[in-house]
N, C-alpha and C positions, 0 to 999 in steps of 0.2 A: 504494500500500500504506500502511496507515495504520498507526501507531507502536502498536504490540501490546504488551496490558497485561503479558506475560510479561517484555519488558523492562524494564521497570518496577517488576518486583515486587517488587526488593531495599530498590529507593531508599522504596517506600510501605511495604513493611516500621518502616523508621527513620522515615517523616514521620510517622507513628501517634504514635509515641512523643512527639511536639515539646510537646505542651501539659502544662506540668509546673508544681509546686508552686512558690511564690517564696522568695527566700533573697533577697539581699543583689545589689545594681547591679550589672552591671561596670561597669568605666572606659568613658569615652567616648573615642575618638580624634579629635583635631583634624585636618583633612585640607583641602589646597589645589588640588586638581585643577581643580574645577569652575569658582570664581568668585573664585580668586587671592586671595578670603579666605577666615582661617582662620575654621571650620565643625563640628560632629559631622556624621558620615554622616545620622544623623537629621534635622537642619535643613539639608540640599542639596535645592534645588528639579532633580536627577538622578539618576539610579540609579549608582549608583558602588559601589562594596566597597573593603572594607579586609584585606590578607590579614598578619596580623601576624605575627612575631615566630615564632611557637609554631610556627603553622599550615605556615611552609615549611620551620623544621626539624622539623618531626612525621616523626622516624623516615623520613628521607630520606636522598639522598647528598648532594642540595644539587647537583647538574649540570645539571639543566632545569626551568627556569621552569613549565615542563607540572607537574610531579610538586607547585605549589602552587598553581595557578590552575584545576585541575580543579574546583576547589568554588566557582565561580564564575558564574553566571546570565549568560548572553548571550553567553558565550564559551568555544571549544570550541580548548583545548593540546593539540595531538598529537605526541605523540614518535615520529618519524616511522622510528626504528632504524635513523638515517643521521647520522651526525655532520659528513657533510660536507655536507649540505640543511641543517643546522637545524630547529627548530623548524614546527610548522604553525601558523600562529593567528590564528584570524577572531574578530570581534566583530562580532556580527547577522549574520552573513554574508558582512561586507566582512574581504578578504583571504582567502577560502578559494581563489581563483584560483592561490597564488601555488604555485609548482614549487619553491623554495627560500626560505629567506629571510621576513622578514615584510612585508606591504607590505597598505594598507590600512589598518595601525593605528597609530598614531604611539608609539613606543618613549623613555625618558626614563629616565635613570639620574643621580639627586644632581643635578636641574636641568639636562644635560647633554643634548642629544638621541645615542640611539642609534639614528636614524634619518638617514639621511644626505639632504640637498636634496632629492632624486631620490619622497622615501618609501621606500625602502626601508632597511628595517634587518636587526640580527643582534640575538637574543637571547641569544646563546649569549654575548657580550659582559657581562651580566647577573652581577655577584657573589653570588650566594647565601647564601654561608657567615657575611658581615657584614650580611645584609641583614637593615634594623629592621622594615620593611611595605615590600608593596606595594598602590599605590591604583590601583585599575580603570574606567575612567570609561567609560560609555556614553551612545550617545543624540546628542540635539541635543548637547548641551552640550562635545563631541569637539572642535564643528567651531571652535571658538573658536581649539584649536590648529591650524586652516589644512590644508597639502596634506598629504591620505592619515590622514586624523583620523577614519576611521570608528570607531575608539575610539581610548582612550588610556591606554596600561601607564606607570606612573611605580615605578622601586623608591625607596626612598631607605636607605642605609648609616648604619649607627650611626655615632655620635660616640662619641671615646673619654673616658670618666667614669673616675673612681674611683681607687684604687692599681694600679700596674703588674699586668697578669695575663697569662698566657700559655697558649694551646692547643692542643692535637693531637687530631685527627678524623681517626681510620681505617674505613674501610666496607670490604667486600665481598661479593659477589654472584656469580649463576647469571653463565655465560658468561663469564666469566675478565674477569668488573668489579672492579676496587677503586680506588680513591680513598684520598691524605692531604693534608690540610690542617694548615697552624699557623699561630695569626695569634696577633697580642701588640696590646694596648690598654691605655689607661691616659690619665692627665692630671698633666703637671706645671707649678702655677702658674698662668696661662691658658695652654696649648696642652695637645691632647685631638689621641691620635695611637688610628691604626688599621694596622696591616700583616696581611695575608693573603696565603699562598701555595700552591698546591694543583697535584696533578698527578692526572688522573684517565686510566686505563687499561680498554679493555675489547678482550675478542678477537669482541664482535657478538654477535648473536641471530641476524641474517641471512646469508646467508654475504657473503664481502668487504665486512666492515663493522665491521673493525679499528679503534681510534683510541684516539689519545693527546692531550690536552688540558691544556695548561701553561697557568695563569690565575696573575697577580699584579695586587695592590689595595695604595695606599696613601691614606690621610687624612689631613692634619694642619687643625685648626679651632683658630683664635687669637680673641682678643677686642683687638684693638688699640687700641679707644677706647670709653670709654661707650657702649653702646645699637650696635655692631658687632659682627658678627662675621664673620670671614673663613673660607672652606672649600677648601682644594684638593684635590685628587684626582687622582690617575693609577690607569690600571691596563691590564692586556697581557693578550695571550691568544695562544697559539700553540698550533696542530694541525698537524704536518709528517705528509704523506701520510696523509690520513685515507681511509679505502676507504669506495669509494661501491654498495652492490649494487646501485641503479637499482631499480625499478620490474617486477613480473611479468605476464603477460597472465592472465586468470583461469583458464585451463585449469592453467600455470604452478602458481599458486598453489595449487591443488586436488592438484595433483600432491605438492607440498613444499613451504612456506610460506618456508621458510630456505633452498633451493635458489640462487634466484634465473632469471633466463630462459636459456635455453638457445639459444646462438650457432648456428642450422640452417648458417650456412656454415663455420662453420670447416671445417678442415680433421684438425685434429687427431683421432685418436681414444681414448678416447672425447672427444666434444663437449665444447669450455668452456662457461661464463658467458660474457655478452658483459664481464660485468664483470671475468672473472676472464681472457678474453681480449687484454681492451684494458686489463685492469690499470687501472680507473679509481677516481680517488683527488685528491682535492682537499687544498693546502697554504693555510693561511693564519697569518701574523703581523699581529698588530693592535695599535696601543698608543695610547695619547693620555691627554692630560693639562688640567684645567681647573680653573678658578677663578671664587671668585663670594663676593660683596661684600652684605653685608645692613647697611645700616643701618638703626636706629629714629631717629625724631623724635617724639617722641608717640607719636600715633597715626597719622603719617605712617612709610614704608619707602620707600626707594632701594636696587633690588635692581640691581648687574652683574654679569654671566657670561659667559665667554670661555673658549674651549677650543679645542684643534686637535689632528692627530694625522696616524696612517699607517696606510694596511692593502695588504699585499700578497697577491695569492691568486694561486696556478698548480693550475687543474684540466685535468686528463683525461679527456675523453669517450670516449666508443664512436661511435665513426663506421667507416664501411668506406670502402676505397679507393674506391671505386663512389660512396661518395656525396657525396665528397672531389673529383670529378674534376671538375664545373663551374667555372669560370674564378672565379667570381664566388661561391667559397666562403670562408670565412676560417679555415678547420682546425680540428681539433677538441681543441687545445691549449689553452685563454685561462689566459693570464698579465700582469696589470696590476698596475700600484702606484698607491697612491689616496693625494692627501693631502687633508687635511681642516681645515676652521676653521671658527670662527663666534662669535655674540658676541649676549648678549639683554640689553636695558635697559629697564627698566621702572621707575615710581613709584607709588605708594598713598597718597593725598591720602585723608582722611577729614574732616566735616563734618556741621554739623545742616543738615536740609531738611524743613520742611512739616512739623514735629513728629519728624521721625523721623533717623535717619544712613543719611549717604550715603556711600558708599565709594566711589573709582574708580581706575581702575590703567589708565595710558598707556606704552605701552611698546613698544620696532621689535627686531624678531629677523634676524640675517642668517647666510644661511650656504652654506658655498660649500665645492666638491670638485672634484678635476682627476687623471683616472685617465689614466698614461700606459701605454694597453692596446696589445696583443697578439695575434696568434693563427697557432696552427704545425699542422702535420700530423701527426698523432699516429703517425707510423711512421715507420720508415728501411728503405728496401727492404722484407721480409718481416719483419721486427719490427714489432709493434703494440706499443701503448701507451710509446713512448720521445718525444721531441720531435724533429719535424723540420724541413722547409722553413716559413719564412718565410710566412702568407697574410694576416695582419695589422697594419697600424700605424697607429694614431690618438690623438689626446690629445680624450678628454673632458669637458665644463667644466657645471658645473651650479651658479648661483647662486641665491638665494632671499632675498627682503626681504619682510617680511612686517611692518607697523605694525599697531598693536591698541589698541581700547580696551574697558574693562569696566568697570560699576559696577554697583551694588548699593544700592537702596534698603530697610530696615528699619522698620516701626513698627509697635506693636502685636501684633497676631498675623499682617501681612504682611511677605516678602519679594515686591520683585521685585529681577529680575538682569537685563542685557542687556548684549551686547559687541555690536562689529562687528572686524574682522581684514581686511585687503587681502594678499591672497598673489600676488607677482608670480616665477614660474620661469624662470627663462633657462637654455637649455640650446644648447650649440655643440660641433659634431666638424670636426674638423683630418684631413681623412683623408691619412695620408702615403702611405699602399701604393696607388698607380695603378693595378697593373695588372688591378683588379676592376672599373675605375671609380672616380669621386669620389664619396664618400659624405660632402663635406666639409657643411656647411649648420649652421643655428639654427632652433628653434623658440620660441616664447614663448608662457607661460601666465597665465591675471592672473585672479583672479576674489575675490569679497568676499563674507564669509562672517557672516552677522546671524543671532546667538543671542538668544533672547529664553525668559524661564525666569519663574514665579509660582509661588510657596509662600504656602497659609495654613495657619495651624496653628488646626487645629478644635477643639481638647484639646489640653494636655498630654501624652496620650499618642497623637496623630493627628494626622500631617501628612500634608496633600492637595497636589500639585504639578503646572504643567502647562510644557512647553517645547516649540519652538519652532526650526529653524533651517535653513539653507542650505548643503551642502557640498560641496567637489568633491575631484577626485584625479586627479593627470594620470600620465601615463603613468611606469613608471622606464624608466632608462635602459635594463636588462635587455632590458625590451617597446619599446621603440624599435628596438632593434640589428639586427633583422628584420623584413623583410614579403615575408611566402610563404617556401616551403622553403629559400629559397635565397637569397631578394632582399635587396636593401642595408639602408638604414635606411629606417626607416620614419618618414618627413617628415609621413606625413598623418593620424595617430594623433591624435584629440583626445580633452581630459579629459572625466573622466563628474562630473555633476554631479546633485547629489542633494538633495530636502527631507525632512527631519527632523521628525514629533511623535513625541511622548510625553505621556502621564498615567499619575502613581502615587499611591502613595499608601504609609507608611511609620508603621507602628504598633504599639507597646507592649501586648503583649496582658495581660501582669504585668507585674512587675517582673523577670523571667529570659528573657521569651517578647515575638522581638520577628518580625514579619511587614514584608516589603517586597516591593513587588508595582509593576508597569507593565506598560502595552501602548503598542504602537508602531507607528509606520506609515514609511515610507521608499521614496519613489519616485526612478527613478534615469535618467536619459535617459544616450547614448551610452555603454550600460556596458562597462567594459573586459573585451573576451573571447579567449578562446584562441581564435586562426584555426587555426595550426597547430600540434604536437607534435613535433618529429624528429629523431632523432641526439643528443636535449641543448639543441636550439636552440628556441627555441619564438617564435611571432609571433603577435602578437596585433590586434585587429581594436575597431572600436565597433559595438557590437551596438544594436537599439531601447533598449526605456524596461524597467525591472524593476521588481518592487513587493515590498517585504517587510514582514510584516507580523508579528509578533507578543507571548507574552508571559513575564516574566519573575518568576517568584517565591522568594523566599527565606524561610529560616525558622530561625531558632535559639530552641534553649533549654535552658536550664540545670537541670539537677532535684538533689534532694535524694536519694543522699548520690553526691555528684562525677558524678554523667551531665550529659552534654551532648549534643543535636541537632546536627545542620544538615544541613539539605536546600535544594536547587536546582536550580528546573525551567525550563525554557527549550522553548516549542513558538515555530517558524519555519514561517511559510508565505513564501518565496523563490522566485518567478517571473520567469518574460518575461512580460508584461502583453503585449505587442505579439512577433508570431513575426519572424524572420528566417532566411531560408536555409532550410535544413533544420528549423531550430529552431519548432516552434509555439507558438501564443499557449498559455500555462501550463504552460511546463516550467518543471521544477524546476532552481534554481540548483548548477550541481557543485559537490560538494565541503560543502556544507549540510547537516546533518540536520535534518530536519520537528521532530525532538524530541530532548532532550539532557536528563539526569540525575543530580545527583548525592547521596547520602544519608549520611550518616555517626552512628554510634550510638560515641559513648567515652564512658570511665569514668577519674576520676582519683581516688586516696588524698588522705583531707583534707593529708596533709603534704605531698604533691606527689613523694612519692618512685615511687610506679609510677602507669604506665596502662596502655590498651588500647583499641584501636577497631578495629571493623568497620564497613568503608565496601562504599559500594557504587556503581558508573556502569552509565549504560545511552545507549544512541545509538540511533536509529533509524535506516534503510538510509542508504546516502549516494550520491546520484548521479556517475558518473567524468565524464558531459561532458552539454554542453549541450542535444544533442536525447534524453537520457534514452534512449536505444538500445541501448546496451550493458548487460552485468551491472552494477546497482551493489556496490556494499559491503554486505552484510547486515546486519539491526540485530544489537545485540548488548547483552549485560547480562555485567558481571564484577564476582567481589566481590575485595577483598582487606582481608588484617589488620595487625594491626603492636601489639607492646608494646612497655613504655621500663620503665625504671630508671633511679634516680638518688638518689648517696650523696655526704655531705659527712663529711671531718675535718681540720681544722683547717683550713689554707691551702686544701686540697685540693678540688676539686666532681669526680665521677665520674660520666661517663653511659652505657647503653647500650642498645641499642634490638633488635630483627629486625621483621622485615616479610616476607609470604607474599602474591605479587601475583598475580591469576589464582587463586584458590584451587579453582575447581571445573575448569581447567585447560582456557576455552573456547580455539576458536579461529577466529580474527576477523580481520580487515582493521582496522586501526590507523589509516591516513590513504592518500590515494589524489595520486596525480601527475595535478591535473586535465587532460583535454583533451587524452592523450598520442595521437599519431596510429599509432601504433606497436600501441594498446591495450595498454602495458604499465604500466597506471594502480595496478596493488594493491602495495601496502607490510604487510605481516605484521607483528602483534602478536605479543609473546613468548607463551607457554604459563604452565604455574605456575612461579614463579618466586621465588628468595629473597632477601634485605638483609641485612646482620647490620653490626653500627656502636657502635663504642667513640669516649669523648675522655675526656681530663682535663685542667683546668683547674688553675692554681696561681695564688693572687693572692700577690701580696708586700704 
């Protein structure tokens, strides 16, 4: 089925409008993602975005990453209306496999990974409310950051400037959401401080899918010596007993969106949820704390960073006795505590070469985690969902050293760029619980990843770019802990390993209107796939070779008096190039849409005291598993709006916003549980739905 113009129609609506009158520049942003030096988006020989400031608190709550990364070309944020999954989010398609959690795209917060050795990370770790931009990198240019770099999400947190000021942010919304924040910044002398504290509340859109969410951020950034400056950071995250509604089969769905599936054996009547049966609900405490060291010499830097921390999780699944009863099961309780460290060192030597400057940046990343996990039977006698017997004990250990170089040649109207990265994975289980078996063993991973990137600038207002590169991704620990419904670990899972081009091109069509555009190719041998789905547990398998292919456009512009554009479009052709199993040669990758959407039309008062935007997304169908057999997820198009206000007296700044989500009140499948063997792949999108959001501000 091919991506139907009716989906579409909101977001071309707004891309009509992009070619507009010129006024005055914006600012340019400096941004380090791609080649560790500082850059405009415009002069990156990769397709990267900047979502600043404005763009994540535009009339949000500030809780999911999703709610500012929608307006984003090559990557698709699904708020999955599950707090105990997290986040969904693929870039090109790498990570849409994932059941929870992020994996596939490398996570980075104030220089800090919020991706742990393994690839896998949390977003929901992510501060929002201090966040200054976030930078989105795609393409070859990922793979530079080593394992699970099929993209890379960086936030970075403001510095605290200025006179003391203090704030309070209250939201709330449909379905028994609200949120408060207050954070206080300021700078006394050299030291620039940041505190943020928030508690955000919701009773669900879906049914059992409650949760409470306690986030804390601190900053302090010193200047200890000429041409330094020092940063540290902590910050916690706690959700006790967040409900989990699982996943519905599509009859399910059709039935009640917000239902959830329906338990055929209980016993009770009427019938539970399996979820609301087994009462399942995921706990997690997270906290860690880190630091990092920049100094200048010239136009030389010594950058070090060191961080470590904790996360403890106890979830709850749905399992039945019956599927509980194999010897060689590990229960459907898991309860682990992780700790975590690591440490990245790097230098930027800079130099003339052959008429032009050379820049190069050498530098080794290490980082290491040890979860001492768990797993019990989710019942006592005829009680479900309590904790029971003992089926799990083992300490898992996952290290990662990864050395890197990059440089950067300049002259003229050329850049070139090239790194290479050696990513070595050690991964080791202790199995103490015998009586499954030993599932004690190690595996090792090691592979070297060569970025190569060329920019020329055709014009002044035309840059032409081509790249280059080599990547891979080994398994997480998650997809190791099984192989088949039931079986141990999985010893014989190897990483997928993939090549990377791209050509773009990135141009000034006035001075308000600017176009950036790429196509791309990405072939992928042993890709990591869902073997199985069951109970919660899922194993996964190496499937042939995949191909994906395609392209990426963006487009703003500014007009005269206060409009602004932005549209982005993103078509994905994601195959099996080669069949396996069941699976034939050109199926569609799950979890992918062929095409993705996004349009937005605002207006702001020359003083900046009101706006208002109409936005618009649209997704084409989305396949649930590999051999394309089942229902997938229909395409869909949703609008929604949002205005703001904003008054100042004296000390005082006053803001406040509403937002109307869904406004023609479609309804749709939001994100899907790839590969569930159960078919209970669909997750429900809310209906229309509303935001409403005050703060004020007081500087001293």
């Amino acid at each position: 089925m091919k991506f139907r113009p009716t989906h579409l129609h909101a977001a071309a609506v707004l891309c009509v409008t992009g070619f507009a009158v010129a006024a005055e520049e914006p600012p340019e942003v400096v941004v380090v993602s791609a080649t560790r030096v500082g850059h405009t988006v415009f002069d990156m020989p990769a397709a990267i975005d900047i979502v600043d400031a404005d763009r994540i608190h535009a009339s949000q709550a500030r809780v999911n990453a999703s709610e500012a990364l929608a307006a984003v070309p090559g990557l698709v944020a699904q708020n999955r209306q599950n707090y105990a999954q997290d986040l969904q989010i693929s870039s090109r398609g790498f990570g849409a496999r994932s059941t929870f959690g992020v994996r596939g795209v490398r996570l980075i917060a104030d220089g800090i990974p919020a991706s742990m050795p393994d690839g896998q990370g949390q977003a929901a770790t992510f501060n929002l409310d201090i966040a200054e931009r976030i930078e989105v990198l795609r393409g070859p240019f990922s793979a530079i950051y080593g394992n699970h770099s099929g993209g890379v999400i960086q936030l970075f947190t403001r510095d605290g400037e200025g006179a003391p000021a203090l704030e309070t942010t209250l939201t709330a919304g449909s379905y028994g959401s609200r949120k408060a924040d207050v954070n206080a910044q300021g700078k006394q002398t050299d030291v620039g401080y940041v505190l943020d504290a928030s508690r955000f509340e919701t009773d669900g859109y879906r049914g059992h899918s409650a949760a409470t969410r306690d986030q804390a951020y601190a900053k302090l950034t010193l200047a200890p010596a000429d041409g330094a400056k020092l940063s540290i950071v902590a910050n916690a995250l706690r959700q006790d007993d967040t409900q989990d509604p699982l996943g519905a089969t599509w009859s399910s769905y059709q039935r009640d969106p917000r239902a959830g599936e329906i338990d055929t054996t209980d016993t009770q009547s009427p019938k539970r949820t399996l979820a609301d049966r087994y009462n399942t609900r995921k706990s997690i405490d997270h906290q860690q704390i880190g630091a990092s060291w920049e100094q200048r010499l010239g136009d030389d830097r010594l950058r070090l960073t060191a961080y470590g921390g904790n996360r403890q999780v106890v979830q709850y699944q749905a399992f039945s006795k019956a599927f509980q009863a194999p010897a060689t099961h590990s229960g459907g309780v898991v309860d682990f505590d992780r700790d975590f460290y690591g440490a990245d060192a790097n230098w930027l030597h800079a130099t003339q070469l052959a008429g032009g400057k050379l820049s190069t940046t050498v530098g080794i990343e290490y980082g290491h985690s040890t979860d001492g996990r768990k797993g019990y039977e989710n019942f006592v006698g005829v009680q479900s969902g309590v904790k029971g017997a003992l089926r799990r004990d083992e300490s898992d250990n996952v290290s990662s050293l990864d050395p890197y170089i990059q440089t950067e040649w300049q002259s003229g109207a050329w850049m070139l760029s090239a790194g290479l990265r050696h990513s070595s994975v050690r991964i080791s289980v202790d199995d103490r619980f015998l009586a499954n078996g030993n599932d004690s063993g190690g595996l090792d991973y090691s592979h070297t990843t060569p970025v190569l990137g060329l920019l020329y600038r055709w014009s002044p207002e035309l840059n032409v770019y081509a790249s280059a590169a080599r990547g891979f991704e080994t398994p997480t620990l998650n997809e190791l802990f099984y192989s088949g419904v039931a079986g141990g670990f999985n010893f014989g899972l190897q990483a997928a390993r993939s090549t990377h081009l791209e050509a773009g091109l990135k141009t000034r069509l006035n001075e308000r209107t600017r176009v950036n555009a790429a196509i791309f190719q990405v072939r992928t041998s042993d890709e990591l796939v869902v073997d199985s789905s069951n109970g919660g547990r899922t194993s996964y398998r190496n499937a042939g070779s995949t191909l994906r292919q395609g392209l990426e456009l963006s487009l703003d512009s500014s007009w005269n008096p206060g409009l602004s554009t932005r549209v982005a479009l993103t078509t994905l052709r994601a195959v099996y190039d080669k069949g396996y199993g069941l699976v034939q040669e050109g199926s569609r990758l799950p979890g992918v849409p062929n095409a993705y959407a996004y349009g937005e039309l605002a207006w702001q008062d020359s003083d900046g005291r009101y706006g208002a935007a109409l936005e618009a997304i649209a997704s084409s169908r989305i396949y649930a598993e590999d051999a394309n057999a089942d229902q997938p997820a229909p395409g869909y198009s949703v609008l929604n709006a949002r205005v703001n206000a904003s008054q100042q007296w004296r000390g005082w700044r006053f803001k406040q916003f509403a937002r109307l989500n869904n406004l023609l009140d479609k309804k749709y499948v939001g994100s899907l549980i790839v590969g569930d063997t159960n078919k209970r792949y669909y997750e429900a999108a809310p209906g229309r739905n509303w935001l409403l959001g005050a703060s004020a501000q007081y500087r001293f």
